[in-house]
KEVOVO-61822 format. One line per 3 residues: number of its first residue (from 1); for each residue y, x negated, z negated of C-alpha. Coordinates in Angstrom, 2 decimals. Each point is the difference from the previous one (the first is absolute). Layout:
BEGIN
NUM> Y,X,Z ~ ... .
***
This chain:
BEGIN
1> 0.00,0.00,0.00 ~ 3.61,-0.98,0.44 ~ -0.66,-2.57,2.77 .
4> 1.26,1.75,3.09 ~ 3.88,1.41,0.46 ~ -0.48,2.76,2.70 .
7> -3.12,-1.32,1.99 ~ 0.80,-3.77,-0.49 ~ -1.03,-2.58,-2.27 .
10> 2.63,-0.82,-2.52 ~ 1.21,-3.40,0.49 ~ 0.75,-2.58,-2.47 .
13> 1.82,-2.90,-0.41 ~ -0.81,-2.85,-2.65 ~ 2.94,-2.50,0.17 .
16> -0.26,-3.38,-1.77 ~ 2.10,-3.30,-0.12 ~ -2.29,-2.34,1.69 .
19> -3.27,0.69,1.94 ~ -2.01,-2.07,-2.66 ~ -0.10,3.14,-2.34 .
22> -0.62,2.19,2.66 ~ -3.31,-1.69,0.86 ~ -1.22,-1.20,-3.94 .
25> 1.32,2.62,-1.73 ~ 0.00,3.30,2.22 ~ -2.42,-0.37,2.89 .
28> -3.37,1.29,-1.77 ~ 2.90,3.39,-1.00 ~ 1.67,-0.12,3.44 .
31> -3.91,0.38,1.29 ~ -1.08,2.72,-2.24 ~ 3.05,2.69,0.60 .
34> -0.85,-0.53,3.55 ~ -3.48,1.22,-0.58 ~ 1.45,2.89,-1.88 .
37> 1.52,1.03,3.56 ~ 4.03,-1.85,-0.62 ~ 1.74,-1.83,2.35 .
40> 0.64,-3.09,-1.51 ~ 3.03,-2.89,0.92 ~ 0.68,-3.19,-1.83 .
43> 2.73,-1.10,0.25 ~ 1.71,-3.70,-1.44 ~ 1.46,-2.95,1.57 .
46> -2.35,-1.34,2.35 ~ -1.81,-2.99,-0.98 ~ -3.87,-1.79,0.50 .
49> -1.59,3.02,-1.24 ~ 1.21,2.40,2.47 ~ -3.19,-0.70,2.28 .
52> -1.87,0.87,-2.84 ~ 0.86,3.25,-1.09 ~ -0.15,0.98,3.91 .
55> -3.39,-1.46,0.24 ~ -0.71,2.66,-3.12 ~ 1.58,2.95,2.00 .
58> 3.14,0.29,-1.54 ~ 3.16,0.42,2.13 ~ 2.81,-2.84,-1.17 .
61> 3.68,0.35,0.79 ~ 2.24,-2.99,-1.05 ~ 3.14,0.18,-2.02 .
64> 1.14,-3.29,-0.72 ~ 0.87,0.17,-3.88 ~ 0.49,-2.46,-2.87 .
67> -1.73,-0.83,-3.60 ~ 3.77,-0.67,-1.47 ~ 3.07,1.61,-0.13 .
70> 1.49,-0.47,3.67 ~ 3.13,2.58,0.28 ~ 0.21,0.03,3.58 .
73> -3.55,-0.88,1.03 ~ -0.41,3.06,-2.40 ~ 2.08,2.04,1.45 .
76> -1.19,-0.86,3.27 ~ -3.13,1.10,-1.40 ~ 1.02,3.41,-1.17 .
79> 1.65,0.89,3.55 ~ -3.33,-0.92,1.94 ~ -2.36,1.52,-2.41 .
82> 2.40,3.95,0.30 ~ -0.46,-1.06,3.88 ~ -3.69,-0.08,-0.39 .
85> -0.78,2.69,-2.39 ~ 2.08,2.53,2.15 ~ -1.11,-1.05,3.49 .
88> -3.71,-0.05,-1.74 ~ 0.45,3.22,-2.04 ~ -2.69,-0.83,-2.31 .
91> -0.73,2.82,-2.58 ~ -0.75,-2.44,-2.97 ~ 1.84,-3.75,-1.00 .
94> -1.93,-1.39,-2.15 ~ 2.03,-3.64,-1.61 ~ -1.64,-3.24,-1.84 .
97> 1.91,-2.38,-1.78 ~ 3.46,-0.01,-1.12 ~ 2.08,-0.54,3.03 .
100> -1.55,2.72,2.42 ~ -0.16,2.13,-2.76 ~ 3.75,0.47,-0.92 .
103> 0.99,-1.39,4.03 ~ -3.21,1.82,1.44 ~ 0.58,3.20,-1.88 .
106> 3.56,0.13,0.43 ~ -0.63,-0.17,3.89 ~ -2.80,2.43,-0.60 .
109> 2.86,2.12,-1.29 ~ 2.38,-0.30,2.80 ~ -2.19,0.58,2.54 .
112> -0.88,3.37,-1.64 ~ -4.23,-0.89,-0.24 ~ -1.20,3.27,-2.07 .
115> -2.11,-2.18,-2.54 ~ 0.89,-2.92,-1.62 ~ -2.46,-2.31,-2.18 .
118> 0.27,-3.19,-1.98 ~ -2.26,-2.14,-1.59 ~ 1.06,-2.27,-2.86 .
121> -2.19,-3.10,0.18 ~ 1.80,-1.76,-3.35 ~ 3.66,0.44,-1.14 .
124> 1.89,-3.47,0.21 ~ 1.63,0.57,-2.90 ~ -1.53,0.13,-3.44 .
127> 0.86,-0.31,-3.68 ~ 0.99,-3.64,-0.32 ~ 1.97,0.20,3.34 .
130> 3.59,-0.71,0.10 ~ 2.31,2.18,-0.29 ~ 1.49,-0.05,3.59 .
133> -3.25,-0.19,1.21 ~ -1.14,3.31,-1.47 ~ 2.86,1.76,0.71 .
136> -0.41,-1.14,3.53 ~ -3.35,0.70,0.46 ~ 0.21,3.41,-1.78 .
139> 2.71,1.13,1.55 ~ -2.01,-0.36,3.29 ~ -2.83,1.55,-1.16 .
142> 2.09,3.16,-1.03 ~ 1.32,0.26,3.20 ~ -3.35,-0.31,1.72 .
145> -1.29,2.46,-2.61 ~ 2.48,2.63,1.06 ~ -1.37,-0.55,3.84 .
148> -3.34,0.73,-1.10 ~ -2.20,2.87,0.51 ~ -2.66,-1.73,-1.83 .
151> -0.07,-2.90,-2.22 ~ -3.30,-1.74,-0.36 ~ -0.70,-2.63,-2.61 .
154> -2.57,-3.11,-0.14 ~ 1.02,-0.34,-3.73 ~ -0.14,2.61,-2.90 .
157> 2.59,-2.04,-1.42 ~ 2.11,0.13,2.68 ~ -0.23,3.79,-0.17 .
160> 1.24,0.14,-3.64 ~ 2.60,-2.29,0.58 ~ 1.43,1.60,3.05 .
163> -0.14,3.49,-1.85 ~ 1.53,-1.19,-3.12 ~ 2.92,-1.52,1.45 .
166> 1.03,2.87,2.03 ~ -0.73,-1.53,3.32 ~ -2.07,2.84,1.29 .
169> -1.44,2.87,-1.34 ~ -3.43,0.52,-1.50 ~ -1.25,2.62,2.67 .
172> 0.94,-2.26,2.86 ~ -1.96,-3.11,-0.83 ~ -3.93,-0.21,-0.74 .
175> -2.38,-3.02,-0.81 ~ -1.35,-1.32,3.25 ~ -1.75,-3.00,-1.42 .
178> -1.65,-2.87,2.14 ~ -3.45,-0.22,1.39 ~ -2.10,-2.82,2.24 .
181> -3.14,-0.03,2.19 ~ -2.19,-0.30,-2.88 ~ -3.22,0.52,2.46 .
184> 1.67,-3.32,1.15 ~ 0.28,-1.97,-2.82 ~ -3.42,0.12,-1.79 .
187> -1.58,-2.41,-2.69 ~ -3.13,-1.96,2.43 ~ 1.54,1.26,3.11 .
190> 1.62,-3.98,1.11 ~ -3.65,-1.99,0.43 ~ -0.14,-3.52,-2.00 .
193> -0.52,-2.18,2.75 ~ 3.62,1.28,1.24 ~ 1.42,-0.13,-3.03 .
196> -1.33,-4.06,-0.53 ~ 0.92,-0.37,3.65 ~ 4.20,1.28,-0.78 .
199> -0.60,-2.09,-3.70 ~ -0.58,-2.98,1.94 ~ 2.85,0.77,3.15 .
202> 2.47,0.58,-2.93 ~ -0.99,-3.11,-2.03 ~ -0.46,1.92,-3.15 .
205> -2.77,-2.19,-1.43 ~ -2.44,0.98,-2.48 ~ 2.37,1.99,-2.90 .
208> 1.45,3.02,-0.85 ~ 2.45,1.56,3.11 ~ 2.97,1.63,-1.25 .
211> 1.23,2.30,2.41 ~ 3.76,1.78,0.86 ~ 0.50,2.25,2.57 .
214> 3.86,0.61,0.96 ~ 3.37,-1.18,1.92 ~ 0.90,-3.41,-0.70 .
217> 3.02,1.07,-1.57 ~ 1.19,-0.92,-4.23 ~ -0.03,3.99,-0.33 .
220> -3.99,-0.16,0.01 ~ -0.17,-2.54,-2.98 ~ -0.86,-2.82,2.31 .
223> 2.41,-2.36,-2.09 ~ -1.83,1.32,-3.18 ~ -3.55,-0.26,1.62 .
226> 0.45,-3.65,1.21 ~ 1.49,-1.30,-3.28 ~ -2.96,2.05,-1.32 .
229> -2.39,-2.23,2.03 ~ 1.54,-3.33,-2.08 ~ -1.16,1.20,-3.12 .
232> -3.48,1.79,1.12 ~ -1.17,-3.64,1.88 ~ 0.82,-2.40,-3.50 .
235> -3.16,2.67,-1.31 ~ -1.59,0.54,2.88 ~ -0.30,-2.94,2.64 .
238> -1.51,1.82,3.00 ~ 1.82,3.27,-0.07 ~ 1.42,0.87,3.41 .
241> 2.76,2.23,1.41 ~ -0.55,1.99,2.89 ~ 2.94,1.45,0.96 .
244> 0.24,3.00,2.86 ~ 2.92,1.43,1.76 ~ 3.26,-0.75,2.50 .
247> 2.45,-1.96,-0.58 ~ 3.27,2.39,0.01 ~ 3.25,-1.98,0.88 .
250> 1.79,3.03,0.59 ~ 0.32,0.07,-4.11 ~ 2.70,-1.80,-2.05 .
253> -3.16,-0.91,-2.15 ~ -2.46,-1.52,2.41 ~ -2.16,-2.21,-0.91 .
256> -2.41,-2.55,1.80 ~ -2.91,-2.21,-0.39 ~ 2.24,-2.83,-0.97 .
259> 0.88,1.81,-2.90 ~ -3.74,-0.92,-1.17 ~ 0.59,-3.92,0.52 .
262> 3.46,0.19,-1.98 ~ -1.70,1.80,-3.07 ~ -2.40,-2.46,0.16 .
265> -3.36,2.08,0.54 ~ 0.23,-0.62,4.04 ~ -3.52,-1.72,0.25 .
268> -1.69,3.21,-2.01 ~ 1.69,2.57,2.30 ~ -1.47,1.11,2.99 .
271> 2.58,2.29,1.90 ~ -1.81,2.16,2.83 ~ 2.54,2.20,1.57 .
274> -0.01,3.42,1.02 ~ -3.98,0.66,0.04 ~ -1.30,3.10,1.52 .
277> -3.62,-0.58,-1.52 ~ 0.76,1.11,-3.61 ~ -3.38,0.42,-1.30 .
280> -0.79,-3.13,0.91 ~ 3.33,-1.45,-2.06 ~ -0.93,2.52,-2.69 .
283> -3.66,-1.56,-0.33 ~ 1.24,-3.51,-0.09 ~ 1.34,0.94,-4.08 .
286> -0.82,-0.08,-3.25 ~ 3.55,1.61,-1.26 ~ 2.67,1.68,1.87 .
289> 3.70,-0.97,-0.66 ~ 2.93,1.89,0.74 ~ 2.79,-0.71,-2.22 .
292> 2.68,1.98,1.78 ~ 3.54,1.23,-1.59 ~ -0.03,3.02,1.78 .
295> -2.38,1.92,1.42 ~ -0.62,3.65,1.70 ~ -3.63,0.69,-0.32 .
298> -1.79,-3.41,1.59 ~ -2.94,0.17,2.12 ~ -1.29,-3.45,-0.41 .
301> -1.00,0.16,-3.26 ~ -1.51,3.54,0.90 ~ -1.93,-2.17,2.53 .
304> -0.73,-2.72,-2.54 ~ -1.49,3.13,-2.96 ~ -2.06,0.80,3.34 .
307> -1.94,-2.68,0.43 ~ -0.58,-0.64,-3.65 ~ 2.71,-2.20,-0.62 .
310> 1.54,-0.41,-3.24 ~ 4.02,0.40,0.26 ~ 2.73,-1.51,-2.13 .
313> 3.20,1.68,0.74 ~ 3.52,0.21,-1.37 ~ 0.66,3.04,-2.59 .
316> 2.68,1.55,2.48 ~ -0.16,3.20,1.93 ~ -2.30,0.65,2.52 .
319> -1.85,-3.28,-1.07 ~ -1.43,2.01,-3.17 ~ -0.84,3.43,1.74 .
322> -2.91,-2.47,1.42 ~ -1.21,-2.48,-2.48 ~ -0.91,1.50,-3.16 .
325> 0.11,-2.49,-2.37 ~ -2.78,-1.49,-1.96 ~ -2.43,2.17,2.22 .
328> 0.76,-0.53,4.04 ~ 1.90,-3.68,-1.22 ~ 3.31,-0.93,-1.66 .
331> 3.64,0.71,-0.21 ~ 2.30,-2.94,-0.80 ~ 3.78,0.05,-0.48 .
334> 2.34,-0.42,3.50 ~ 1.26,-3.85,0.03 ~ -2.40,-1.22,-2.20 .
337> -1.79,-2.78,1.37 ~ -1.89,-0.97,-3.46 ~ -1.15,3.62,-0.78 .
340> -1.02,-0.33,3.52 ~ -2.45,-3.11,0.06 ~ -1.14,0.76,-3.47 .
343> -1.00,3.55,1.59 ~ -1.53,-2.41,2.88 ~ -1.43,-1.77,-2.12 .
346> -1.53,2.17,-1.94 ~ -1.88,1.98,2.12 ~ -1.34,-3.27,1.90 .
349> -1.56,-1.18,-3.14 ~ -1.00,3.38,-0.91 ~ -2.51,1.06,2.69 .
352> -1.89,2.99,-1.89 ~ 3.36,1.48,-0.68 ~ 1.28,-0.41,3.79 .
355> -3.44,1.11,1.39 ~ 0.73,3.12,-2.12 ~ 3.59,0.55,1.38 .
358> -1.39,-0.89,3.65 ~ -2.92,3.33,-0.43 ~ 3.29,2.52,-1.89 .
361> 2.35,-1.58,2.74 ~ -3.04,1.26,2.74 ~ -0.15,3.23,-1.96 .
364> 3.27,1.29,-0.20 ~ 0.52,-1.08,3.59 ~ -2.58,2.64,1.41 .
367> 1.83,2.27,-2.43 ~ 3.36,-0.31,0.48 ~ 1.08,-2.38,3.08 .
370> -1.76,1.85,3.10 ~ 2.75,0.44,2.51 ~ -1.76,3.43,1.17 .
373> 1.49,1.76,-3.01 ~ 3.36,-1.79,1.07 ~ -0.90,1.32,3.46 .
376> -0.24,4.40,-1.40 ~ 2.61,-0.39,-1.85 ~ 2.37,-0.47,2.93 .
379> -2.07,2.02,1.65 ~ 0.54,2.62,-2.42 ~ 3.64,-0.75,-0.06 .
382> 0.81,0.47,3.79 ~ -2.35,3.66,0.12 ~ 2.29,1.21,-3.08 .
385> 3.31,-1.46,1.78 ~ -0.88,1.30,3.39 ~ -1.21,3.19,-0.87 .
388> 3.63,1.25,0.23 ~ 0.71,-1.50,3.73 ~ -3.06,2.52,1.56 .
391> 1.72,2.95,-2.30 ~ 3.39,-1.06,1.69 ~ -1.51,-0.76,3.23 .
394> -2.17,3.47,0.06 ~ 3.24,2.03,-1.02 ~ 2.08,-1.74,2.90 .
397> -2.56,1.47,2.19 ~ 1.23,2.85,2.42 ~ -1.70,3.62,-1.27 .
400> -2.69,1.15,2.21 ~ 1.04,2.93,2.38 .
***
């Protein structure tokens, strides 16, 4: 029901910054409301990944847009996205990520597109922001709000937070959560000749593999994690850090592999890129690491829990909505790089209790992290949202004579 406007499918923009999180983070959804009959566009800046999501089935249409603030590449933004939306006259816009969802939704607006979404993937502001940067960032995140149609949340906390400081109302916004391929990512699914074969292409030697999965950027708690790695090795000798992800020089923050050498810890860091075999990555740990300042609601530890991985994460938002602490792993304080190895640490020298975490990390995954619940709900969402398009579009209708 609620998937066709007058004999058509309804169509149905997602619109994201870059075409990175159109492919990792949306495909498997993008692919799943087409089988549920919607016309489905992606659109983002165009980018490596374009091929990709084509390759998939899903249409692309590029809109070059920014990660940071850019006035008039924002504004030239806005103007092309109204363009699109009107010439396209899709029935749903559906916005990721902060800047399409105030720029995105505000063109949504303009061009006068019936039904307006936006999903909240982590507030950039938080309790020990700055000042200027909370009013900032809430102040855009109001206005977005009042574009909105529907807010959807990764994080229950974000939800409260939202609600309690007035930004948007609590009928408007619901809990989305985050989900992962978890028929993917499977404890004994990465064989162990292929996992000795990556040990040995990686150089990890014969120890215990810390792993991170993120942008090379400070925000993530690489500075923490590295000086982190200093204190583990003076206990541990033959620990190793595997670290996966981009570097992101777009950010004011970005970090590289030299930032390894200068903390000293260069020659037990093994930086892999972006990897597209995750399981694989995931199988190559003993603990997962992600000792971000900020988070929405992060897959790769989701990923990590998966595959039976014990996680050590940072007690922030987002972060805590998927470790649970002294069950699934640990929670250590944000920019605390001794709390952090002794966490390290701990569960390295403590296998019983991290084999324990790994099997509750496993469990709550089936429970809690499949993306197919992530998948209804927006599901759900659009029928409810849409229901009142085929009532308009049946009472447009001329009467039978």
């Amino acid at each position: 029901m609620g998937r066709f406007v007058t004999g058509r499918p309804i169509r149905i923009a997602h619109v994201t910054t870059i075409d990175l999180s159109l492919r990792y983070l949306l495909l498997n959804q993008l692919r799943y409301l087409q089988t549920l009959g919607y016309e489905v566009t992606g659109v983002s800046a165009s980018g490596p990944d374009v091929p990709e999501l084509i390759a998939a089935g899903i249409r692309h249409v590029a809109v070059p847009m920014t990660r940071r603030m850019t006035p008039l590449a924002d504004l030239r933004a806005l103007w092309q996205l109204t363009m699109l939306f009107r010439r396209e006259r899709f029935d749903i816009v559906h916005t990721h990520n902060p800047k399409p969802g105030l720029v995105g939704q505000i063109a949504a607006r303009l061009a006068g597109v019936p039904i307006v979404v936006n999903t909240i993937h982590g507030l950039y502001f938080h309790e020990r922001s700055p000042w200027l940067r909370r009013t900032v960032f809430s102040t855009f995140e109001r206005v977005a709000a009042f574009c909105s149609d529907r807010i959807l949340s990764q994080s229950a906390e974000d939800v409260t937070t939202l609600v309690s400081l007035g930004i948007c109302r609590a009928d408007r916004i619901r809990h989305l959560g985050n989900g992962i391929d978890i028929s993917r990512f499977r404890p004994g699914t990465v064989d162990s000749a292929a996992i000795a074969q990556a040990r040995a292409e990686f150089d990890l030697g014969s120890g215990p593999v810390v792993g991170f999965v993120g942008r090379l950027v400070a925000e993530k708690g690489l500075p923490e994690l590295l000086a982190a790695a200093a204190i583990v090795r003076k206990q541990i000798p033959d620990v190793r850090f595997l670290i996966v992800g981009p570097a992101d020089e777009s950010k004011a923050d970005a970090l590289s592999p030299r930032s390894a050498d200068e903390a000293g810890v260069g020659d037990i860091c093994r930086f892999v890129g972006m990897r597209n075999d995750m399981p694989l990555m995931c199988a190559l740990m003993r603990l997962f690491v992600l000792p971000s300042h900020r988070e929405g609601v992060p897959r790769s530890p989701m990923e990590a829990s998966a595959m039976g991985v014990p996680c050590i994460v940072t007690d922030v938002r987002g972060c805590r909505e998927v470790v649970q602490h002294e069950r699934t792993g640990l929670l250590v304080p944000v920019r605390d790089p001794e709390a952090l190895a002794a966490a390290i640490v701990r569960l390295l020298t403590h296998e019983a209790d991290a084999d324990e975490y790994g099997r509750n990390a496993r469990d709550l995954a089936e429970r809690q992290f499949d993306e197919r619940r992530i998948f209804a709900t927006v599901a759900e969402e659009y029928a409810r949202l849409t229901e009142r398009l085929t009532r308009s579009s049946a009472s447009a209708l001329p009467e039978a004579r």
